[in-house]
C-alpha positions as CSV (number, residue, x, y, z in Angstrom):
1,X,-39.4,20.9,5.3
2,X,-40.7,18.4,8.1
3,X,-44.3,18.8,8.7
4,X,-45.4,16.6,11.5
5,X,-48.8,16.1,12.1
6,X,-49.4,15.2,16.1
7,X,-52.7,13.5,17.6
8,X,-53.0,13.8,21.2
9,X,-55.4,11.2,22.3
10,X,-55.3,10.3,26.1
11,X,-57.2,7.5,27.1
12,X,-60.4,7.7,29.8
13,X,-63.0,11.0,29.4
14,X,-65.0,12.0,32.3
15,X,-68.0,13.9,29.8
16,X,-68.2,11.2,27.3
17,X,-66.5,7.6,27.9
18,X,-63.4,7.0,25.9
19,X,-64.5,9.3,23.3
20,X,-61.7,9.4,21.4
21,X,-61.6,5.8,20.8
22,X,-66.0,5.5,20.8
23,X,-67.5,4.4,17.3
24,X,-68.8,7.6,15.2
25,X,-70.4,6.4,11.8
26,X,-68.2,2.9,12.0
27,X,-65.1,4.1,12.7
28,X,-63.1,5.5,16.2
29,X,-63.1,9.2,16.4
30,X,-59.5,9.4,16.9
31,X,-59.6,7.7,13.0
32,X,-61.0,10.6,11.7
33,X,-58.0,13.2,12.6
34,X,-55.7,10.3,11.2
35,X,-57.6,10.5,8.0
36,X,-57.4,14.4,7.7
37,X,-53.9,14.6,8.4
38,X,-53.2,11.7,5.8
39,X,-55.5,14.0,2.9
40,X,-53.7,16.8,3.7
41,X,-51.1,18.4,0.6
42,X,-48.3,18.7,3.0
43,X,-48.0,16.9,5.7
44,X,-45.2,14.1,6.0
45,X,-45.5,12.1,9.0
46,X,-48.6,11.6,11.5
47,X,-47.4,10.8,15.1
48,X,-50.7,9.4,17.6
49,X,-49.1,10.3,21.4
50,X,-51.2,8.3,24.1
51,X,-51.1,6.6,27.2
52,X,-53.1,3.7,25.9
53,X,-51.8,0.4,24.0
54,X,-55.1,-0.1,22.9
55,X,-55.2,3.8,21.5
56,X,-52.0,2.9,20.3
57,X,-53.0,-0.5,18.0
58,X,-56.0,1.2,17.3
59,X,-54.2,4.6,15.7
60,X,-51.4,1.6,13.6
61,X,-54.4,0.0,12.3
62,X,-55.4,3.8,11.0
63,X,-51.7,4.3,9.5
64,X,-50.4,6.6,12.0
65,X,-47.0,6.2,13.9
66,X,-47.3,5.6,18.0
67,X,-43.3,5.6,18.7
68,X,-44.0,6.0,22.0
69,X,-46.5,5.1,25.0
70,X,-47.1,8.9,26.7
71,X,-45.6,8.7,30.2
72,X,-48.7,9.2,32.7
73,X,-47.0,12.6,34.5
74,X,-48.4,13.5,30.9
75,X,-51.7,12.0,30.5
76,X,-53.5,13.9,33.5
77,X,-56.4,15.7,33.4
78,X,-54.2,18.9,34.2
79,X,-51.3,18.0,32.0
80,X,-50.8,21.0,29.6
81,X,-50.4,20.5,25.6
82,X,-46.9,22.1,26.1
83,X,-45.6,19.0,28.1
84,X,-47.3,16.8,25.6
85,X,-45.6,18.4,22.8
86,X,-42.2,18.8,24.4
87,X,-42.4,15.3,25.4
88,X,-42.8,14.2,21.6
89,X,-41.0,16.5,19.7
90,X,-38.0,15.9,22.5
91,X,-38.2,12.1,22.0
92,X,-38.4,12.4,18.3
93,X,-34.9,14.6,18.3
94,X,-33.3,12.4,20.5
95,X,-33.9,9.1,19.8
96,X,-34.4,9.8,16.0
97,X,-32.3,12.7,15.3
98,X,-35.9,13.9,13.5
99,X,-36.4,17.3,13.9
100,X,-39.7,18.6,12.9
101,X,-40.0,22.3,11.1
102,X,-43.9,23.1,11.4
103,X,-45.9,20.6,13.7
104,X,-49.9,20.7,13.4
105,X,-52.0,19.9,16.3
106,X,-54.6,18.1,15.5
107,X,-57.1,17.5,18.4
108,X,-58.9,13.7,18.5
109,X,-62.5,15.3,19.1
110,X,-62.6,16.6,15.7
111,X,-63.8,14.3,13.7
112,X,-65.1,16.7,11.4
113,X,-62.5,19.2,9.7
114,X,-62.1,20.7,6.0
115,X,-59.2,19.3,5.1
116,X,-58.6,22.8,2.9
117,X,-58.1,24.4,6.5
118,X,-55.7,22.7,7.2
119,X,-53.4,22.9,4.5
120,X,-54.1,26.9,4.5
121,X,-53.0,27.4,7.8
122,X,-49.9,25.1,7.0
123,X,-49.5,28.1,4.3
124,X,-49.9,31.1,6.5
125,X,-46.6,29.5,8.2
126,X,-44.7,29.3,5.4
127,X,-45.1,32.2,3.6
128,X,-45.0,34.2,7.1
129,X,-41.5,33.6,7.9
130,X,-41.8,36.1,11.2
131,X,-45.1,34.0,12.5
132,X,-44.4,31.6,15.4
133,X,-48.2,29.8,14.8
134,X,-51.3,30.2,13.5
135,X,-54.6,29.5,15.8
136,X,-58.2,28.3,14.4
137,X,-60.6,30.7,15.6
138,X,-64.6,30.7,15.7
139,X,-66.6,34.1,15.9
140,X,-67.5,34.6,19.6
141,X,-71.1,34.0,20.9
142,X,-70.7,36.0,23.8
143,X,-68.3,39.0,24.0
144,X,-66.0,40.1,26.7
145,X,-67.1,43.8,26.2
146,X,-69.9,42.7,28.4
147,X,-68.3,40.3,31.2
148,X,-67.8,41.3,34.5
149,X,-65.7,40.0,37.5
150,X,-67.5,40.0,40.9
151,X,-65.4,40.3,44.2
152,X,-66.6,38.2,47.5
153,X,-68.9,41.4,48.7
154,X,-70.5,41.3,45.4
155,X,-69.0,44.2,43.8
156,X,-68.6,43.9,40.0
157,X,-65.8,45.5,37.6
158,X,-66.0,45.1,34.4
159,X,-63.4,42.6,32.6
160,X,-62.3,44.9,29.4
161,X,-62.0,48.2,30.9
162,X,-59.7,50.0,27.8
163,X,-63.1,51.1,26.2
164,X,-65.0,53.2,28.8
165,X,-68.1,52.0,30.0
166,X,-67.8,49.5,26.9
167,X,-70.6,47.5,28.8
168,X,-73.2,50.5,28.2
169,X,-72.0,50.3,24.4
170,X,-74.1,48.7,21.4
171,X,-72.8,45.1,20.6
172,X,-72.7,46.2,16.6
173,X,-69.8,49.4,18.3
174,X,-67.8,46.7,19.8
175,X,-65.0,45.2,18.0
176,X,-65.4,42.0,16.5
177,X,-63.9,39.1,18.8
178,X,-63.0,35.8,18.5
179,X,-62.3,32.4,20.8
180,X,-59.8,29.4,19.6
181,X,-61.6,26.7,18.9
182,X,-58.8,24.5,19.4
183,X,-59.8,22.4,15.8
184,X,-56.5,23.0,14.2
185,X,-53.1,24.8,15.7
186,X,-49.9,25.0,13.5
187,X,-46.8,26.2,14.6
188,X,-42.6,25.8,14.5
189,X,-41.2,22.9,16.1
190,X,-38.9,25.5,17.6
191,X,-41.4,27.4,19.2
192,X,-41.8,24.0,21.8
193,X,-38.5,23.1,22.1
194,X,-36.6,26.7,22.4
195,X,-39.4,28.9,22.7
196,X,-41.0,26.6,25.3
197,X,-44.5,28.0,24.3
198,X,-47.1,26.2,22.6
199,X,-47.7,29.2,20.3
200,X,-44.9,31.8,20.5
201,X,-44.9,35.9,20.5
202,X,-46.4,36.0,16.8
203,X,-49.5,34.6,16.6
204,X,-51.5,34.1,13.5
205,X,-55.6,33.8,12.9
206,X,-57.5,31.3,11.4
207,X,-61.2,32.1,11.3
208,X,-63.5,29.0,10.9
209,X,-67.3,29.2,10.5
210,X,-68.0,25.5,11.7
211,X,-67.2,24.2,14.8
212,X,-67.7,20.7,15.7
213,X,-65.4,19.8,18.8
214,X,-67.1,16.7,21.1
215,X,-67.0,17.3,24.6
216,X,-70.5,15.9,25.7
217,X,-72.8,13.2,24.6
218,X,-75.4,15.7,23.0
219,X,-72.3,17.3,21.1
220,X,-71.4,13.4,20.3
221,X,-74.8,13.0,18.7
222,X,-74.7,16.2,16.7
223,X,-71.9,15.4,15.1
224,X,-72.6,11.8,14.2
225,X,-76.0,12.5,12.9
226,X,-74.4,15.0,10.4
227,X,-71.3,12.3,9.3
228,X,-74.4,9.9,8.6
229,X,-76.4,13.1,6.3
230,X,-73.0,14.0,4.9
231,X,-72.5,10.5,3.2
232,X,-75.6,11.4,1.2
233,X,-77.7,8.7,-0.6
234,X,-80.8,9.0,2.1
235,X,-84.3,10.4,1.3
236,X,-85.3,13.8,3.2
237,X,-89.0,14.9,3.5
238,X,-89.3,18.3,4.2
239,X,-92.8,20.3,4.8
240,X,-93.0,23.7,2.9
241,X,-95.3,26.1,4.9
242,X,-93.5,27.0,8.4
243,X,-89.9,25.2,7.4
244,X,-89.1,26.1,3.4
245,X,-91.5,28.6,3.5
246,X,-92.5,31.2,6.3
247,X,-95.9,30.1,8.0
248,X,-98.7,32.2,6.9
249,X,-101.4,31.9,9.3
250,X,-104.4,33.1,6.3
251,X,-103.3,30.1,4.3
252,X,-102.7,32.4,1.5
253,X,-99.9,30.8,0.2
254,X,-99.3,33.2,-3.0
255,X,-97.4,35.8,-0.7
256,X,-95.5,33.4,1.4
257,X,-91.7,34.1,1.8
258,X,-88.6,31.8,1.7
259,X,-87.0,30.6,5.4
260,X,-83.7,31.7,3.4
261,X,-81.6,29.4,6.5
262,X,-83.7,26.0,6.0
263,X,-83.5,26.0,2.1
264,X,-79.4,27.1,2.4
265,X,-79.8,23.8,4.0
266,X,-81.6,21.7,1.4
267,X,-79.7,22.6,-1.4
268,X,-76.2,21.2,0.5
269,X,-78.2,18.2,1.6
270,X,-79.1,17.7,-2.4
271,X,-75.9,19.0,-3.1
272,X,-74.1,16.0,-1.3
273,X,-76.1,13.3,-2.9
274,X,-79.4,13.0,-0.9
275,X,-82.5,12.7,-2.5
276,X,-85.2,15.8,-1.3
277,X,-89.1,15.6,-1.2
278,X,-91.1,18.4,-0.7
279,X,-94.5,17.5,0.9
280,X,-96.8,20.1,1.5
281,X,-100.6,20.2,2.9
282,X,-101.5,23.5,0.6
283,X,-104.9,22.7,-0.4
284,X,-106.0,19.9,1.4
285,X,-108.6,21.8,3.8
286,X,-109.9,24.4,0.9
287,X,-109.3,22.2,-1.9
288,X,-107.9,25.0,-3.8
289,X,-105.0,24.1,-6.4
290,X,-101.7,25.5,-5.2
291,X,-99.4,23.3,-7.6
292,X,-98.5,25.9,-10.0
293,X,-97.9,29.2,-7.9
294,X,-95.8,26.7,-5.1
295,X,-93.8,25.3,-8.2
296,X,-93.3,29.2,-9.4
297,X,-92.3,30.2,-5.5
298,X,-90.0,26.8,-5.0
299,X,-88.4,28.2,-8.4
300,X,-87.8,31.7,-7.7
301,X,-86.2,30.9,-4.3
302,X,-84.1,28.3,-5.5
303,X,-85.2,25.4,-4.0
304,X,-83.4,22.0,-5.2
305,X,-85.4,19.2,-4.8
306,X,-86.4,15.7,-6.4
307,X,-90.1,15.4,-5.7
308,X,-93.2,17.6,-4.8
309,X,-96.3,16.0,-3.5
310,X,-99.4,17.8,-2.5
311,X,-102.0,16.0,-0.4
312,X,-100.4,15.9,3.3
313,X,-102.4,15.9,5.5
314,X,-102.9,18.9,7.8
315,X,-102.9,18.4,11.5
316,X,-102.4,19.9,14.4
317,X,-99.4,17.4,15.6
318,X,-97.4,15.3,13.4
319,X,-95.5,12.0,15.4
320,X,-92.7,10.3,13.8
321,X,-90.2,8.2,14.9
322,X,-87.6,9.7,11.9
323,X,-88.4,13.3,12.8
324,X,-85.4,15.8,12.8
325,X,-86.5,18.6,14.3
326,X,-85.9,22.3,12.3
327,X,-83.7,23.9,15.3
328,X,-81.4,20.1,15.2
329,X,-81.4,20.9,12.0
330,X,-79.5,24.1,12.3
331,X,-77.2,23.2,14.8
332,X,-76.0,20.3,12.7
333,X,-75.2,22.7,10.1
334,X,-73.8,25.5,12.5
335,X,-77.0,27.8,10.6
């Protein structure tokens, strides 16, 4: 079969300049979709549709194909991803007689993926012969069982209304929703070009737990810093009491408990090659010896780590210029 991956990347961005051609961790953004598409088990070809000749050199110099400079009726800010697609797929039959069976959409402000989604929502097509597409999904933050339209006299009706008074309802009654998050959409060539639909009648889910799509400059940041972590090979320095472990205002350390999220952290951040030093303060006002219970605790909770030192000292502020902060932390890591 002919499994086409294509890259829409217009040029210009009105939240963050040319972002799909801007530097993240050495390399254009729009590289990394390249890359993905070129890891992935199945795919054959990797088209780059733009409106720019300096997208275009810059996706050749990546090893994708640009057949084709994107007319502008289809590079506007309300051009739809159905003209995009018919334009390419269209272009591709008729100038090429190549006709593609299952094309993947893969969006330039992803430049992180797991290149194992990919290539299982390449599968869900295949081996559902009845599916028109399969979307990417994210778990939803905030639910539609509790949305509301409001009319120009200020009159509210709720937005679901096949659940009475779903509104008045526990969240944990609700069913479980989802939003696309627009990372990764398969589906049959035919569904564009006969269908004329970007996704068809049949519609498949793909639920993601990580979400990194770039749309602003903090999102920008967010994912750069974790590109730069995720390359391992740098040296963390992580406090114990109020970010491995739970703070205990008595400073009785023996009945602290893990942060269970921070240390889920550590462990990937050792796992991928970094080097992790636990510094901790335990002991430095009472001069009591904590060594061996916090060694027992960093044990029992599973703590990976290079290096403990004892003998930080305890402040009331700490100022760095290196300081990640815990919530940044988190966010990186979608925790």
């Amino acid at each position: 079969m002919n499994i086409l991956a294509v890259i829409p990347a217009r040029s210009g961005s009105k939240s963050v300049k040319d972002k799909n051609i801007r530097n993240i961790n050495g390399k254009p953004m729009l590289a990394y979709s390249i890359e993905h598409a070129q890891k992935s088990r199945y795919i054959h070809r990797i088209i780059v549709s733009t409106d720019s000749q300096q997208y275009a050199d810059i996706a050749k110099e990546y090893g994708a194909e640009v057949p084709f400079i994107r007319p502008a009726e289809y590079a506007t800010d309300t051009a739809l991803d159905y003209d995009v697609f018919w334009h390419c797929l269209e272009y591709l039959k008729e100038e090429e007689g190549y006709e593609a069976d299952i094309v993947v959409q893969l969006r330039p402000t992803y430049p992180i993926r797991d290149i194992k989604d990919i290539d299982a929502m390449i599968e869900m097509l295949l081996e559902n012969k009845e599916a028109d597409s399969v979307r990417s999904l994210a778990p939803a933050r905030e639910i539609p069982y509790k949305m509301w339209h409001k009319d120009e006299d200020g009159r509210i009706t709720p937005l679901i209304q096949e659940i009475p008074e779903c509104y008045n309802m526990p969240r944990q009654e609700l069913p479980k929703v989802y939003y696309q998050n627009a990372c990764i959409d398969v589906f049959r060539g035919s569904v564009v070009l006969e269908k004329h639909s970007m996704s068809g009648d049949y519609i498949l889910g793909y639920e993601m737990a990580h979400n990194y799509d770039i749309d602003t400059e903090e999102e920008f940041q967010r994912a750069e810093v974790y590109l730069e972590i995720t390359k391992g090979k740098k040296r963390f320095v992580f406090d114990i009491d109020g970010v491995v472990a739970q703070f205990e205002p008595d400073l009785d350390y023996k009945v602290a408990k893990p942060n269970d999220k921070m240390i889920k952290i550590i462990n990937h951040l050792y796992e991928l090659g970094n080097e992790i030093v636990l510094f901790t303060a335990r002991g430095y006002v009472t001069g009591i010896d904590w060594s061996g219970i916090t060694q027992e605790q960093l044990g029992r909770w599973g703590v990976k780590y290079h290096q403990l030192l004892f003998g930080k000292p305890n402040a009331d502020y700490y100022i760095d210029d290196k300081m990640l902060e815990i919530n940044k932390l988190y966010n990186i890591f979608n925790i």
